[in-house]
C-alpha positions, 0 to 999 in steps of 0.5 A, spaced: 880 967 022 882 961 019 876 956 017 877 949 018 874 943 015 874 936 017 871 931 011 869 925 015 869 919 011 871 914 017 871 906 017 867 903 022 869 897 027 867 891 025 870 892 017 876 893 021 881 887 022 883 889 029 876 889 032 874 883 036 867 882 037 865 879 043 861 872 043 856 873 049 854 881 046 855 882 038 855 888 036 860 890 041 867 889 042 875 891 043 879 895 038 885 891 038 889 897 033 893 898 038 897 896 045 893 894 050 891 900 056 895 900 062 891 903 068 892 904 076 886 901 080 885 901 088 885 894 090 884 890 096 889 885 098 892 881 104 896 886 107 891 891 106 890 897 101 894 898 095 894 899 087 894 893 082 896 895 074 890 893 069 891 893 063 884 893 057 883 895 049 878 900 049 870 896 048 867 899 042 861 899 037 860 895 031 858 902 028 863 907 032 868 910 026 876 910 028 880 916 027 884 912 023 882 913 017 879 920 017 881 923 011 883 930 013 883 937 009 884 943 012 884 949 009 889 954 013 895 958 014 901 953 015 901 956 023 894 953 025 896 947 021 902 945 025 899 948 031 892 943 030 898 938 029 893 936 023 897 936 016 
């Protein structure tokens, strides 16, 4: 059996320069790292039902840890390395 360990030293939101708080609920706020989400919503309109694309930046906590800056140390064989896409 392969053993695996994760050290875990992850920055939180409100260090990181992406991160917008939000004015009406601090301590709360939008990861802006990356791109917008696209997502598909029903929507009710004049010619009847359909679909409408909304798009969002994940809301986070000021204390949540970003996967980003985890520091990874895997202890394994190259195999379980590539298959956990973790190196």
């Amino acid at each position: 059996m392969t053993k695996i360990i994760i050290s875990a030293t992850a920055n939180a939101c409100r260090e990181c320069e992406a991160w917008s708080e939000s004015p009406a609920n601090p301590g709360n706020g939008q990861c802006r790292k990356h791109p917008p989400q696209a997502a598909l919503v029903p929507q009710q309109g004049i010619g009847g039902a359909g679909l409408a694309v909304v798009s969002y930046w994940p809301e986070t906590r000021a204390g949540d840890g970003c996967f980003e800056f985890f520091d990874k140390q895997l202890y394994g064989d190259e195999e379980t390395q590539e298959q956990l896409k973790l190196s």
